[in-house]
C-alpha positions as CSV (number, residue, x, y, z in Angstrom):
1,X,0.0,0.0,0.0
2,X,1.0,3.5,-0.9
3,X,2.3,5.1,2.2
4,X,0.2,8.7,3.1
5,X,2.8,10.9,3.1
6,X,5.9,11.3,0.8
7,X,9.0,9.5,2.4
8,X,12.0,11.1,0.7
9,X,14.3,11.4,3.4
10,X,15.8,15.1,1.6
11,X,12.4,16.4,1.6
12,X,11.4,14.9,4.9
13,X,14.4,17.2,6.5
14,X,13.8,20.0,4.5
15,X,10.3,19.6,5.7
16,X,8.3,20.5,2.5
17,X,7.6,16.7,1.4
18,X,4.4,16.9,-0.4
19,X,1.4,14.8,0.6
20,X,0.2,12.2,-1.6
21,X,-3.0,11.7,-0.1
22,X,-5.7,12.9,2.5
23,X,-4.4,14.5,6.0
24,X,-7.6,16.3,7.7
25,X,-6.7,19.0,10.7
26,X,-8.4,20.1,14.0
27,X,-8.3,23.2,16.0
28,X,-8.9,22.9,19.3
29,X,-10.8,25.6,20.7
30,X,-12.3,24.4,24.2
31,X,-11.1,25.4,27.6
32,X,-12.0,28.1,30.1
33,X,-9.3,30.3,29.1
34,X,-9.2,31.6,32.8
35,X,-5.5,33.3,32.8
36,X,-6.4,34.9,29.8
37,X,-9.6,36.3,30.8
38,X,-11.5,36.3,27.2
39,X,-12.2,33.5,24.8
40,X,-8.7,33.1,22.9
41,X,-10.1,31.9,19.7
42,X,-11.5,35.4,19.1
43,X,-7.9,37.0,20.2
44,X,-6.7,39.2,17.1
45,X,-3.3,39.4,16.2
46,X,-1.4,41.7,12.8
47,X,-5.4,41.6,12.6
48,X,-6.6,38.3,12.6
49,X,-8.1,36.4,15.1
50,X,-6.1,33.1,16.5
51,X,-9.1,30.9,15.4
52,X,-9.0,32.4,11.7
53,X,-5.0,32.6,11.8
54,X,-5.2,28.7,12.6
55,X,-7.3,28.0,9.6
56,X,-5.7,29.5,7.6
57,X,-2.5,27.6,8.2
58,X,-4.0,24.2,8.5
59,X,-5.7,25.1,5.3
60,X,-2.1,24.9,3.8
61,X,-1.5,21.3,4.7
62,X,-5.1,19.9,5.6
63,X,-8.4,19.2,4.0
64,X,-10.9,19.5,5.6
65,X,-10.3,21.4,9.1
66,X,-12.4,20.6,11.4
67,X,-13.2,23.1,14.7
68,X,-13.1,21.4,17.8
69,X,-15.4,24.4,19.9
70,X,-14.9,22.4,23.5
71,X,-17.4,24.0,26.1
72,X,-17.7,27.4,23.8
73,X,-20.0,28.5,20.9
74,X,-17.1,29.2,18.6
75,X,-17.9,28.0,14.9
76,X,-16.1,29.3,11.6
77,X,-18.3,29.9,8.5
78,X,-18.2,27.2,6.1
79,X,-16.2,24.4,8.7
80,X,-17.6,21.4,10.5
81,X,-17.9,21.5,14.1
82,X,-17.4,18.7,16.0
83,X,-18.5,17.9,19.2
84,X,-16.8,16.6,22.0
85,X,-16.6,13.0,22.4
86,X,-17.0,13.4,25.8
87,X,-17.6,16.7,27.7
88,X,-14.9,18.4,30.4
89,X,-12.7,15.9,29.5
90,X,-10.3,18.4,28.0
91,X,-8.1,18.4,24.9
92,X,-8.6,14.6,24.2
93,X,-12.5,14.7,23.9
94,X,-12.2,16.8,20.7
95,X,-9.5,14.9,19.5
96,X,-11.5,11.5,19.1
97,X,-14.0,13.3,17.9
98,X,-12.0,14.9,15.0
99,X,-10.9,11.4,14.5
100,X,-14.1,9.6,14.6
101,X,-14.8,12.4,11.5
102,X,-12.0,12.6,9.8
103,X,-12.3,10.9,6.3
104,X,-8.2,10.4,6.0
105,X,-6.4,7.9,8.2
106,X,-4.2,10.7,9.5
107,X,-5.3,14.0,11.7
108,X,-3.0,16.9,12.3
109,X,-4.2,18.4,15.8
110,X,-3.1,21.8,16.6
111,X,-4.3,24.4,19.8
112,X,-5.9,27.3,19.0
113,X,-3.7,29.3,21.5
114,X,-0.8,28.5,19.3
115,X,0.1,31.6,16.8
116,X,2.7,30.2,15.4
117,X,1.4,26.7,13.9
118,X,4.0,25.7,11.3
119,X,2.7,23.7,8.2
120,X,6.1,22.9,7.1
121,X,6.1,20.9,10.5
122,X,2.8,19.4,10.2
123,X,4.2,18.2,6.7
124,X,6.7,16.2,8.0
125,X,5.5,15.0,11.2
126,X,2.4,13.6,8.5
127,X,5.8,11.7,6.5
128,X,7.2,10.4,9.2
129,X,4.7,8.8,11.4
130,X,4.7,5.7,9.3
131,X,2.9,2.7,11.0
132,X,3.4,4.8,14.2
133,X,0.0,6.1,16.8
134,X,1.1,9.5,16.8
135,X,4.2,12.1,15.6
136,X,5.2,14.4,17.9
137,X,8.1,16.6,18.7
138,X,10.0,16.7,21.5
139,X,10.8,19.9,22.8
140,X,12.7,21.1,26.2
141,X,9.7,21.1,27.9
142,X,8.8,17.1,26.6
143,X,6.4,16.3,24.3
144,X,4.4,18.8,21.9
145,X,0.7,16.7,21.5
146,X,-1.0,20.2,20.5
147,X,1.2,20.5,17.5
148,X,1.0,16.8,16.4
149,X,-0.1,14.6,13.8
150,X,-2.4,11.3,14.8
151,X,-3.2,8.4,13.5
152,X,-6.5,6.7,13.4
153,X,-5.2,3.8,14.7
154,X,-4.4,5.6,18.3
155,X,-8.6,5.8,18.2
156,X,-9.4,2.6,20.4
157,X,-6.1,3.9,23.0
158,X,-7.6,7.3,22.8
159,X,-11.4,6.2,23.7
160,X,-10.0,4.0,26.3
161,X,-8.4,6.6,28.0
162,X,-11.7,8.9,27.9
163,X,-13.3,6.0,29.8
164,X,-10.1,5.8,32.1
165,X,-8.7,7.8,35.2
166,X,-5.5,9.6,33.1
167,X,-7.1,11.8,30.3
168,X,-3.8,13.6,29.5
169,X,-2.2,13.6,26.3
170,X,1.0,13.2,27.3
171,X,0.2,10.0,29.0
172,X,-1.6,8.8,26.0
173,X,1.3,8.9,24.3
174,X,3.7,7.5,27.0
175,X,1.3,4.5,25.9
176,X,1.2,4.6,22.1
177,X,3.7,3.3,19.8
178,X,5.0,7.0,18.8
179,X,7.7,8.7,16.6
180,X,9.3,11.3,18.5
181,X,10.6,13.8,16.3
182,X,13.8,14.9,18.2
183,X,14.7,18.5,18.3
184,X,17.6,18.3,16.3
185,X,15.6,16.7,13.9
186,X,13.3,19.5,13.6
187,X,15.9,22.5,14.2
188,X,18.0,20.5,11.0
189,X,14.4,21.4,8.7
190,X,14.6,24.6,9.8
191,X,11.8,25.0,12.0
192,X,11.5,27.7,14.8
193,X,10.9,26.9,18.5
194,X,8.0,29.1,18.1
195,X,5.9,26.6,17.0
196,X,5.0,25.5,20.3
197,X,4.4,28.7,21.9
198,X,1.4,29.0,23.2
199,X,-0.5,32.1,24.6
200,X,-1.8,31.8,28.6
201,X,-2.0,35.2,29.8
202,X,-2.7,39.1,28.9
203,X,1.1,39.4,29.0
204,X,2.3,36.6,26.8
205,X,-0.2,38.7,24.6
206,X,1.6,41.8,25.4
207,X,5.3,40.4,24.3
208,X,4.2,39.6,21.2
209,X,5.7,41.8,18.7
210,X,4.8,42.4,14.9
211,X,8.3,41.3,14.1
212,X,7.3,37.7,15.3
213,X,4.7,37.1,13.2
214,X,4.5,35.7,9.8
């Protein structure tokens, strides 16, 4: 069987191998967004809101993109919505929902609080995951799973865990069979650090400079 993804190993480092077939997305947008104080989805940034600024870069690397709302009423005109599988269960009940609905085998899954999603990454994490669960990146601060690329096959794990005590990502991983994308490996592409910044507070809101974003 034709694998998903191109696997030339040039291309995989550069990070612009070209997909061969279907990879679907999802924006998380759920969460209480507490430290923040306002719905981060609707957030504007170089004038674009966070929600609209995800889109748009999943649109570069995914079809469809799927919105993941979580416990708000955030929709985006002309997307599917997808509930989640299981409510106040936190990222991973909107997760196996966008899987359950995805019509391609792999989902990239990316947090809506993240400015700086990187398609170029999403593109290679999509070639290498192989027969893997899940690619992810590890960073200094471990694992990336909101800037990731699934698997339908990490489904059944991932439903088990909704059902089970530990609900974390992280640990869901810890569990799959995954390719961890060291970050040499992903420094060598050329891909910023910046991708897995994500925004928490009014002042990571206030450091962010026009200069920063592309």
């Amino acid at each position: 069987m034709e694998p998903p993804f191109a696997t030339d190993e040039d291309a995989i480092r550069r990070g612009d191998a070209r997909p061969s077939a279907g990879l679907a997305g999802v924006i998380l947008c759920g969460g209480q967004s507490t430290r923040m104080g306002v719905d981060k989805a609707t957030i504007t940034l170089g004038g674009t809101t966070l929600l609209a600024r995800a889109v748009a870069h999943l649109d570069e690397v995914c079809d469809p993109v799927l919105i993941a709302p979580g416990d708000t009423s955030m929709i985006f005109a002309g997307r599917q919505s997808v509930a989640d599988a299981v409510r106040d269960a936190g990222p991973l009940g909107g997760i196996v929902a966008a899987l359950r609905a995805s019509p391609h085998p792999l989902l990239a899954v990316v947090a809506v609080d993240l400015p700086w999603i990187d398609p170029r990454l999403i593109r290679m994490l999509a070639a290498l995951v192989g027969d893997c669960d899940a690619a992810v990146c590890e960073t200094a601060g471990g694992v990336e799973p909101l800037h990731a690329v699934y698997s339908k096959t990490i489904l059944g794990a991932a439903e088990a865990a909704l059902a089970g005590p530990d609900r974390s990502l992280r640990g869901l991983i810890a569990r799959a069979k995954a390719r961890r994308v060291t970050e040499s490996e992903w420094r060598a592409a050329g891909i910023s650090e910046m991708f897995a910044r994500n925004l928490n507070t009014p002042e990571d809101l206030a450091a962010v400079s026009p200069e920063t974003l592309r």
